[in-house]
C-alpha positions, 0 to 999 in steps of 0.5 A, a space after each residue: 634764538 629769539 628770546 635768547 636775544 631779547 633776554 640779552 637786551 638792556 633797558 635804560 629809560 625804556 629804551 635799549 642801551 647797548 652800553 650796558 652789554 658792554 659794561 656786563 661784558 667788562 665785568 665777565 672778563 674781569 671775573 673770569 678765572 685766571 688761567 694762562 689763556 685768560 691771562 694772556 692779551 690774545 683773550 682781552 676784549 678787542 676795544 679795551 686791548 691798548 695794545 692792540 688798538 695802538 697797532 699801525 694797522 688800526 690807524 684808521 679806527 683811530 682816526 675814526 674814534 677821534 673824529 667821533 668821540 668829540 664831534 658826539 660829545 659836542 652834538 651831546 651839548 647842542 653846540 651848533 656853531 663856534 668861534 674859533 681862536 687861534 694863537 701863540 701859546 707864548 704870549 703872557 698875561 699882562 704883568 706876567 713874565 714871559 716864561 718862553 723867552 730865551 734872550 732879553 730880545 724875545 722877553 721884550 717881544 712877548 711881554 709887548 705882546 701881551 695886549 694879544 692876550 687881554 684882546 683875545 679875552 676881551 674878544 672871547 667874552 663879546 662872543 659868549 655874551 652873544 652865545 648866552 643869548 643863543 643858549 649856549 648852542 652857537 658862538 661858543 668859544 673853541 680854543 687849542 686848550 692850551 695856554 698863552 692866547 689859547 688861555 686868554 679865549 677860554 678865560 673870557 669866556 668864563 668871565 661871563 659864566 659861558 661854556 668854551 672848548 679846549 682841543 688840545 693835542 699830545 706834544 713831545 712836552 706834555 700841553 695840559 688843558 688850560 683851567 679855564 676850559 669847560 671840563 665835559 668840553 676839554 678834548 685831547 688828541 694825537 692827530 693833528 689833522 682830526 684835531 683841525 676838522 673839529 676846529 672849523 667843522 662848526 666856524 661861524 669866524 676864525 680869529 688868528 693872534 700872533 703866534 708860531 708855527 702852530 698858528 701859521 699852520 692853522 692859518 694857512 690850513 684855514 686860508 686854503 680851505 677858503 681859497 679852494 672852495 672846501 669850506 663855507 667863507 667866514 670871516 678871517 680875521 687876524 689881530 695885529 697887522 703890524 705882526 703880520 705884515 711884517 713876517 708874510 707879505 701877502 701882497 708879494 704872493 698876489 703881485 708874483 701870481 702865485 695867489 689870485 689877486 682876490 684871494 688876499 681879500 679873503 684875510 681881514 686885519 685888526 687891532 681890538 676885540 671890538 674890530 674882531 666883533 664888528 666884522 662878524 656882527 656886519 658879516 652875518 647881518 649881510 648873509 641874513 639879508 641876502 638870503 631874505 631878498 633871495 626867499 622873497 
């Protein structure tokens, strides 16, 4: 039994690679002869039978390989830590007709909203030129993948050369990934919620432009998180307070009870990129020199 093990065992770089079982294992089914029970579903391989794996009872698993395909994928690439870049998938490029526009009203709406785009790019190529400092391994621009805000953050990054993250989702009308997002780091996803960890797993900030429900979804998400203890606090920024003022008025939370009057402290309101940049400059800065005074 032994040997009948070890004669089993492949070996990459000295090293055991269970993937080459599973490569072999592939081409054996392949090759077998085609009878009606090797041809029928019940004998394919559990983990390359869509059928199967798509059943309601294998929920779970799902999850399970969403969580860990890109939280492996990402350890694989040494990234420690990210910026976070929420936003509208409508907002337009400067000069660019607003596509998403369904009255005169929105189309001079968003093609006003396209200075969201050029900060946001802006923002994204502050944060990659720290990143480059570091590596690449902390500060690394992560974005839904998508476009509108979500393009401008990945294109700033590759303004300056620098790796960015697409985390794109299935919709009703297929989101392809942006062409700026760095393609061994362009992800995609059916579960909103899996897709929400990975956003603020490793957030060193979370910037938030104007957007719809998506982006108030993402805020909220992030904002409750915070307010509850479930995640470390890092700065909260979001671009554009005329925007958001004017659509939420956090203060009427606070002033009828139902937010501790702190808690709209959590949220912190900017007009540019060099604001944004700013805030978390003197954040960290802050953090480090608590924890010396704390050390010493």
């Amino acid at each position: 039994m032994a040997r009948l093990k070890k004669k089993n065992l492949r070996r990459k770089d000295g090293v055991w690679d269970p993937l080459a079982d599973s490569a072999q294992d592939k081409h054996r089914a392949s090759v077998v002869p085609q009878t009606p029970q090797s041809a029928h579903p019940a004998y394919r391989l559990a983990y390359v039978d869509d059928d199967f794996l798509c059943r309601e009872e294998l929920r779970p698993v799902r999850l399970q390989l969403e969580l860990l395909k890109v939280e492996m994928m990402l350890a694989e690439h040494g990234i420690k830590s990210t910026i976070v870049m929420f936003g509208g998938a409508r907002i337009p490029a400067p000069g660019q007709d607003a596509w998403a526009a369904r009255n005169e009203t929105q189309r001079v709406n968003l093609e006003a909203a396209s200075i969201y785009y050029e900060e946001a790019r802006k923002f994204a190529r502050m944060c990659s030129e720290k990143s480059a400092e570091l590596g690449f391994k902390e500060y690394v621009v992560v974005t839904g993948g998508g476009p509108g805000v979500m393009e401008a953050g990945n294109r700033g990054a590759a303004d300056v050369g620098a790796p960015s993250i697409g985390l794109n989702i299935v919709l009703p009308h297929e989101q392809a990934p942006n062409p700026y997002v760095t393609p061994e780091l362009s992800f995609n996803f059916h579960y909103f919620a899996i897709r929400k960890m990975h956003f603020l797993l490793r957030a060193k900030a979370v910037t938030v432009f104007p957007g719809g429900f998506g982006t108030l979804d993402e805020l909220f998400e992030t904002v409750t998180l915070m307010q509850t203890g479930r995640m470390a606090l890092v700065p909260l920024i979001l671009f554009g307070k005329e925007f958001w003022h004017k659509i939420i008025d956090f203060d009427a939370l606070a002033a009828f009870g139902t937010i501790a009057p702190g808690d709209v402290e959590l949220l912190e309101f900017v007009e540019t990129a060099e604001e944004a940049w700013d805030i978390i400059v003197k954040f960290y800065e802050k953090l480090e020199a608590e924890h010396a005074v704390a050390e010493a």
